[in-house]
N, C-alpha and C positions, 0 to 999 in steps of 0.2 A: 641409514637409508636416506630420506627424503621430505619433500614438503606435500602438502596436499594442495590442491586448488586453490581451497578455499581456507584450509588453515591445516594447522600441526596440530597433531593426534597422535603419540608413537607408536600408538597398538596397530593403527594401519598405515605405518607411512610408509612402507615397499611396494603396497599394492597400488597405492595411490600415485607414484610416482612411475609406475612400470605403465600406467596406462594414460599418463598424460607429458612423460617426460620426450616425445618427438614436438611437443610443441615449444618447446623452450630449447634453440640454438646455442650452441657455444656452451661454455665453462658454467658450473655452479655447484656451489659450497653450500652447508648448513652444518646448523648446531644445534643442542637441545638437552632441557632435562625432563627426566617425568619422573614423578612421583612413585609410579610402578609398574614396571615394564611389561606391557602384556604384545602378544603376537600372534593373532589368527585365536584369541581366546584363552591362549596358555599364559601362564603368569612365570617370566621370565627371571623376575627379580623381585623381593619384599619391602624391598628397598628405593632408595632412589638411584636413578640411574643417568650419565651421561653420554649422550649420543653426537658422533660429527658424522660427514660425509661429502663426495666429492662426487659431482656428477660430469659429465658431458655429453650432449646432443648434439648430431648433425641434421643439416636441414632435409636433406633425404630421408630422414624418418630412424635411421641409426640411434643405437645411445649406449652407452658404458655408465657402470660405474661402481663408487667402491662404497664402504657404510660400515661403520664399527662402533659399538656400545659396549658401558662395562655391565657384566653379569654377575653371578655368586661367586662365580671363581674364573679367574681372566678377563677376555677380551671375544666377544662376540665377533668375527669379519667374513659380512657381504660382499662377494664380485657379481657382479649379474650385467647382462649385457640382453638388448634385444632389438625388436623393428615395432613403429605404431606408424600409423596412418589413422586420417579421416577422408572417410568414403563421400560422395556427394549429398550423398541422402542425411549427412548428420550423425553414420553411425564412426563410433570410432574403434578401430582393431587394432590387438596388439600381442604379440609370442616373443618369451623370453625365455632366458636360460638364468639358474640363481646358485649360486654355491655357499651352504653357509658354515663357517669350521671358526674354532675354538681352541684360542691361545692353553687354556688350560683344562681341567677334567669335569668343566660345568654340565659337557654334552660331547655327543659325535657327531659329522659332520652328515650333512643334506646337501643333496644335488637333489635339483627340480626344475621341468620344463611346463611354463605355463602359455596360457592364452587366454581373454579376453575382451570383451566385448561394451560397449555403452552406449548408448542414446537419451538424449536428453535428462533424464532424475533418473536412469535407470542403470544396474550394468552386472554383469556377470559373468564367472571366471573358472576357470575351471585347472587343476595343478596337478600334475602328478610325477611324484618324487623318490628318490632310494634313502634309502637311512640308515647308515653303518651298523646301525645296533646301540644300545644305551651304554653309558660308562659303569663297569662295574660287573655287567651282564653275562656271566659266561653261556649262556643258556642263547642269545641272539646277538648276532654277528651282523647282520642285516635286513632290511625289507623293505616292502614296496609300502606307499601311501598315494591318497588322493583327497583331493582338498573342492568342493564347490562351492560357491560362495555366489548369492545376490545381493545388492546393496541398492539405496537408495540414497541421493546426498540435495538436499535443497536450502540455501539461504545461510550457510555454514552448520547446519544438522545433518547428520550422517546417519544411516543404519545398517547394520549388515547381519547375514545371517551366513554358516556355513556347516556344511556337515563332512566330517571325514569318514577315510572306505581303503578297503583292504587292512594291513595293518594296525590300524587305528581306528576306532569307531565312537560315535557320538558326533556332539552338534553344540556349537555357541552362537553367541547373539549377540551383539554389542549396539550401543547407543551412543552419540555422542557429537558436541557443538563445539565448534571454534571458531576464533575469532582476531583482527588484530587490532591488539591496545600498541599505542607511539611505536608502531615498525614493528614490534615481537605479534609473532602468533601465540596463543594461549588459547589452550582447549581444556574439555573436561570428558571423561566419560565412564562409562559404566557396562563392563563386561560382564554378562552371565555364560560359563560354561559349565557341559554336562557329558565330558566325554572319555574317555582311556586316558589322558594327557593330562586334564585338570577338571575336576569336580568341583568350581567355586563360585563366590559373585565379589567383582570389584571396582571399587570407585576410583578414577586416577586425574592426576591433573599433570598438563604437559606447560611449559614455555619454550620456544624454540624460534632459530635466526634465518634467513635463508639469505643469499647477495648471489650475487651473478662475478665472477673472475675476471 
């Protein structure tokens, strides 16, 4: 996936990038490891994990791009493409399309259409996605989910809260500050979830690179 604003966090760098990446024209790359790969609250990985990613932005507010991490088994890979804009008033809007599928039997694949919203420390997003079914699962072949999510981010502190619906139920929480030491971004945070997906609480630490192409 992507960089933040204000820094690299891995647990939220899709979101973070899907709603400020019409502001950064042309080519960009990044890199990254984290300690323990969590995503929307789910805890992807036990281990440490490393992440690159390839973006592009036009100045029309357009933007592509790809993003892959390694998981328990395989290769996580992101395509997602979307439109942002900022409004005059300072809010900023943005609708995306996300695809996520798996080299190997870690998981099955998600399509999701989202949209969100920010102004100033504020912002909120709203997803709603298919999901082939779990690996393994003879019982579910597929289904729907929905993802809400409000956050707040000031001074490199982040917060976010979200709750899933249909398919999936329950709600996480996450915390978390980053910051950049000589050019790396380096963040910390701490995920509490309590939902269908992951019942846990954990501590994580990211480093990660960004440059322009």
């Amino acid at each position: 996936m992507k960089t933040f604003k204000h820094a690299a966090i891995a647990a939220t760098i899709l979101t973070a990038t899907l709603t400020s990446q019409s502001a950064i024209a042309g080519w960009s790359a990044n890199i990254g490891l984290v300690s323990d790969y969590h995503f929307r609250g789910i805890q992807q990985t036990e281990s440490a994990s490393a992440y690159a990613g390839v973006d592009y932005a036009a100045d029309s507010g357009f933007y592509v791009g790809a993003w892959s991490a390694e998981v328990e088994d395989g290769l996580e890979v992101d395509l997602y493409g979307g439109y942002g804009l900022e409004l005059e008033s300072g809010i900023s809007l943005d609708a995306n399309f996300v695809s996520y599928q798996y080299t190997g039997d870690f998981d099955s694949a998600y399509n999701e259409i989202g949209v969100s919203a920010s102004y100033g420390l504020f912002s909120v997003g709203y997803v709603n996605g298919k999901w082939d079914g779990a690996v393994g699962d003879e019982d579910a072949t597929e289904g729907d989910y929905t993802l809400v999510t409000l956050g707040v981010e000031k001074n490199g502190w982040s917060a976010t809260i979200g709750s899933w619906g249909k398919t999936f139920d329950g709600e996480y929480a996450e915390i978390a500050y980053g910051t950049d030491i000589g050019g790396f971004d380096v963040g910390v945070g701490l995920v509490v979830s309590g939902s269908d997906l992951d019942d846990s609480e954990s501590l994580y630490l990211s480093l990660s690179k960004s440059f322009e192409l």
